[in-house]
C-alpha positions in Angstrom: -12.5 -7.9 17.2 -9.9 -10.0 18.5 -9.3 -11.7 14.4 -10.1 -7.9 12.8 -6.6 -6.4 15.1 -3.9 -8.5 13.5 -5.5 -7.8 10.3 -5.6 -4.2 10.7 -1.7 -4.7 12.1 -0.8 -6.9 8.9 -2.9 -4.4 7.1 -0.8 -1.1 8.4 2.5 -3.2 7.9 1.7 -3.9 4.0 1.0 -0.2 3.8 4.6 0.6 5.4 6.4 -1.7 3.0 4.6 -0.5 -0.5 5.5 3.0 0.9 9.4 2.6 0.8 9.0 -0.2 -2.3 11.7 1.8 -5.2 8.8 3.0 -7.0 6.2 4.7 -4.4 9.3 5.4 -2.3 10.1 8.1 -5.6 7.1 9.2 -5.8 6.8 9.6 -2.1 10.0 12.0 -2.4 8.5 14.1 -5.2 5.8 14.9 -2.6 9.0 15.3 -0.1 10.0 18.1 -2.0 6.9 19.2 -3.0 5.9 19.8 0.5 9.5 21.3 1.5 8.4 23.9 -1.1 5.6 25.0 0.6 5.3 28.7 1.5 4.0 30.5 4.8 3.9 29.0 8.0 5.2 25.5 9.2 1.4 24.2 10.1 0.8 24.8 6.5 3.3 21.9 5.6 2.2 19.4 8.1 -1.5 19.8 6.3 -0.2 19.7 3.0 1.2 15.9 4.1 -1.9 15.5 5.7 -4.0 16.0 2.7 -2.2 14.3 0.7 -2.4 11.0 3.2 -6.3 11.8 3.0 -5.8 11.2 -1.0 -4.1 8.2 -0.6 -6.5 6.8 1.5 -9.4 7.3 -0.2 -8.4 6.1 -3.2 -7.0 2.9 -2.1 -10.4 2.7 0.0 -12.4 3.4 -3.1 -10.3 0.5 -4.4 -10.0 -2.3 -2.2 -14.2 -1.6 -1.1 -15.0 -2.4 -5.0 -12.6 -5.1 -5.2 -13.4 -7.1 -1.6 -16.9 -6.4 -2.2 -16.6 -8.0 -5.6 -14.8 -11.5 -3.6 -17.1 -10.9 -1.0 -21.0 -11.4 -3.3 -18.7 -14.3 -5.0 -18.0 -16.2 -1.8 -21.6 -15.8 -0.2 -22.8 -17.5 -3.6 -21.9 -21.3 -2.0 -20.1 -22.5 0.6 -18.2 -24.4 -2.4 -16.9 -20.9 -3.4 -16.1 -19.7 -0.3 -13.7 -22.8 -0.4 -12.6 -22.6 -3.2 -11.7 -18.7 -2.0 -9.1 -20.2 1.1 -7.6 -22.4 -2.0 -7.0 -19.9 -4.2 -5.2 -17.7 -1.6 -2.1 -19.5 -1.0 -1.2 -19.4 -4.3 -1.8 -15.9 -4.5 0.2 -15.6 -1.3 3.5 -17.5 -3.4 2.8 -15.1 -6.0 3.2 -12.3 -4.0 6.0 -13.1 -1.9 7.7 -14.0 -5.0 7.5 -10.6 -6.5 8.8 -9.5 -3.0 11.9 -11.9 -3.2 12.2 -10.4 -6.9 12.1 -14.1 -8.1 9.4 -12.5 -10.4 9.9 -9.6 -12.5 8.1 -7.8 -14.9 7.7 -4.1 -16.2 4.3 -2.1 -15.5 3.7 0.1 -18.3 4.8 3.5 -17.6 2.9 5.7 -15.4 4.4 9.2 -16.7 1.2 10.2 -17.3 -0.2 10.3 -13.8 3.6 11.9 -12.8 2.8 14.5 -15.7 -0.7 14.9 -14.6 0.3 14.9 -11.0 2.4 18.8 -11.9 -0.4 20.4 -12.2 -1.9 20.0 -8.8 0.9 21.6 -7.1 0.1 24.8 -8.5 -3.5 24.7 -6.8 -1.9 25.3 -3.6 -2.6 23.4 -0.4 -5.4 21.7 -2.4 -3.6 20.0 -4.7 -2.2 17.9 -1.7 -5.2 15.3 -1.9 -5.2 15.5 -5.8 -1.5 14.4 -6.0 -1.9 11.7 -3.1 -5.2 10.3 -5.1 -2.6 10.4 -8.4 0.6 8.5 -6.6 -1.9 6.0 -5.2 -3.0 4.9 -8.7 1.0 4.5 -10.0 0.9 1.2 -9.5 4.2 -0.8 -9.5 5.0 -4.8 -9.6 5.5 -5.0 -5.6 2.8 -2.5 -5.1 0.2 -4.2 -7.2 0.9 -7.7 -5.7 1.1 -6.5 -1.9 -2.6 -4.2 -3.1 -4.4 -7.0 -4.9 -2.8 -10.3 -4.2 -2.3 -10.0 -0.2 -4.3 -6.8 0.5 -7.6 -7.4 -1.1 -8.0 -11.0 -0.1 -7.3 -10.0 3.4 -10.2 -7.1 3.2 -12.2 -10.0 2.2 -11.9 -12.5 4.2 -12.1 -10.4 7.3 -15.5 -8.8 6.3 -13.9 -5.4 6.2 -13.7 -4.1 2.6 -13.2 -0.4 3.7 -11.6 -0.4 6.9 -8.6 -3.0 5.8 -7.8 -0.8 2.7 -7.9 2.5 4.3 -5.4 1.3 6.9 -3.3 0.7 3.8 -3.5 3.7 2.6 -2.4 5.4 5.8 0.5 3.1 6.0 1.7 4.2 2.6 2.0 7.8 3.3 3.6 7.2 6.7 6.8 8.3 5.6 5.2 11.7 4.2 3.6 12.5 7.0 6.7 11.8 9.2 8.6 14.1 7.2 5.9 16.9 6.3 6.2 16.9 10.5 9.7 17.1 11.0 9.8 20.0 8.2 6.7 21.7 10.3 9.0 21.3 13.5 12.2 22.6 11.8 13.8 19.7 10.8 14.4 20.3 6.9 17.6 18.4 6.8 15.7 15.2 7.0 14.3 15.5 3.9 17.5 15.5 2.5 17.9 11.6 4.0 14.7 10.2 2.9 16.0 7.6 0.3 18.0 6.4 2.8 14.5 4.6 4.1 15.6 2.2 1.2 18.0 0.2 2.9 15.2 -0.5 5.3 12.7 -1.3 2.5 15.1 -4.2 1.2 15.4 -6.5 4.6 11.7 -5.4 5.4 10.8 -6.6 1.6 12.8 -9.7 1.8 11.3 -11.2 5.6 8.1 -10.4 4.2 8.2 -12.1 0.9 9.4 -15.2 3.0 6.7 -15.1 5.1 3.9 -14.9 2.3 5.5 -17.8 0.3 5.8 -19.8 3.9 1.9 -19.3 4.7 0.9 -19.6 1.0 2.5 -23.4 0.9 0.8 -23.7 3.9 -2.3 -23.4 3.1 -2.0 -25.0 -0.5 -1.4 -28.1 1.7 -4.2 -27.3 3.8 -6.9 -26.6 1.1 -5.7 -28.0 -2.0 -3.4 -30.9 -1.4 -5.3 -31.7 2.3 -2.0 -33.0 3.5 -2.0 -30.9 6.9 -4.5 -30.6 9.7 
């Protein structure tokens, strides 16, 4: 228990940082507004956001259980490939943190399609909510991708947790919609109108992050590949 806590901590974090990354952070304010559009009572809006969290984190637990689980029959195989498991991940690590220091760049092809598909949802009412989160979990980005499968799905590995560990990511990505579908049940409309400003938070948040990945991942390329470090 005491190893699965910082991993369901790191796990919540990763969440919280892909949530207010440029890309989900716009699709995160198209639910915003989505949900500021709401009619009938207040309680109505705070279900709508949590709906839509539910969406989010099922499809990210649908997607890191397939993917872990995958790592997971590889590295019970031999104890030479759960070894060679700990090497690859400090590279993955560098990889990451790289994309978070935006010392790699690269364009995802466009996902219009799941914005386009995403309109017709709102039109089913407070149902749509889970559809759209399920939708704006599959837009993947650069910094999303690498945080989901280079840093996220090891970690759901290694810690024997291929559902839990991804779920907890998908919570932490709607955080900031459920924050604001709560302030706009409790009357607080205007702070909708300041979500982006979440952005200045993303880049220092992005930045420590990305030095800490690279950091560890050196680490433990020394550790399990070069073997120059207790």
């Amino acid at each position: 228990m005491s190893g699965l806590l910082p991993a369901i901590g790191l796990a919540l974090w990763l969440g919280i940082l892909t949530s207010v990354s440029p890309c989900p952070l716009a699709s995160s304010i198209a639910a915003v507004s989505w949900l500021g559009t709401q009619p009938g009572r207040p309680r109505r809006v705070l279900a709508a956001g949590l709906l839509y969290t539910l969406g989010r984190v099922v499809t990210y637990a649908a997607l890191g259980l397939v993917f872990s689980l995958g790592a997971l029959s590889l590295s019970s195989m031999s104890l030479d490939l759960q070894r060679y498991g700990s090497m690859a991940l400090g590279p993955l690590l560098i990889v990451a943190g790289m994309f978070l220091l935006e010392f790699i760049r690269f364009r995802l092809p466009s996902s219009g399609i799941l914005a386009t598909a995403a309109e017709r949802p709102k039109r089913w009412g407070l149902w749509g909510a889970p559809v759209i989160g399920l939708l704006f979990a599959l837009s993947f980005c650069p910094v999303s991708g690498a945080l989901f499968f280079g840093s996220l799905v090891p970690l759901a590995a290694r810690t024997g947790q291929p559902f839990v560990i991804p779920a907890i990511y998908g919570i932490g990505t709607a955080v900031p919609v459920v924050a604001v579908s709560l302030a706009l049940a409790l009357g607080g409309a205007a702070v909708s109108r300041h979500f982006s400003q979440l952005s200045r938070f993303e880049g220092v948040a992005r930045r420590l992050t990305g030095v800490v990945f690279v950091g560890v991942g050196i680490y433990l390329c020394l550790k399990y590949i070069f073997e120059i470090v207790p």
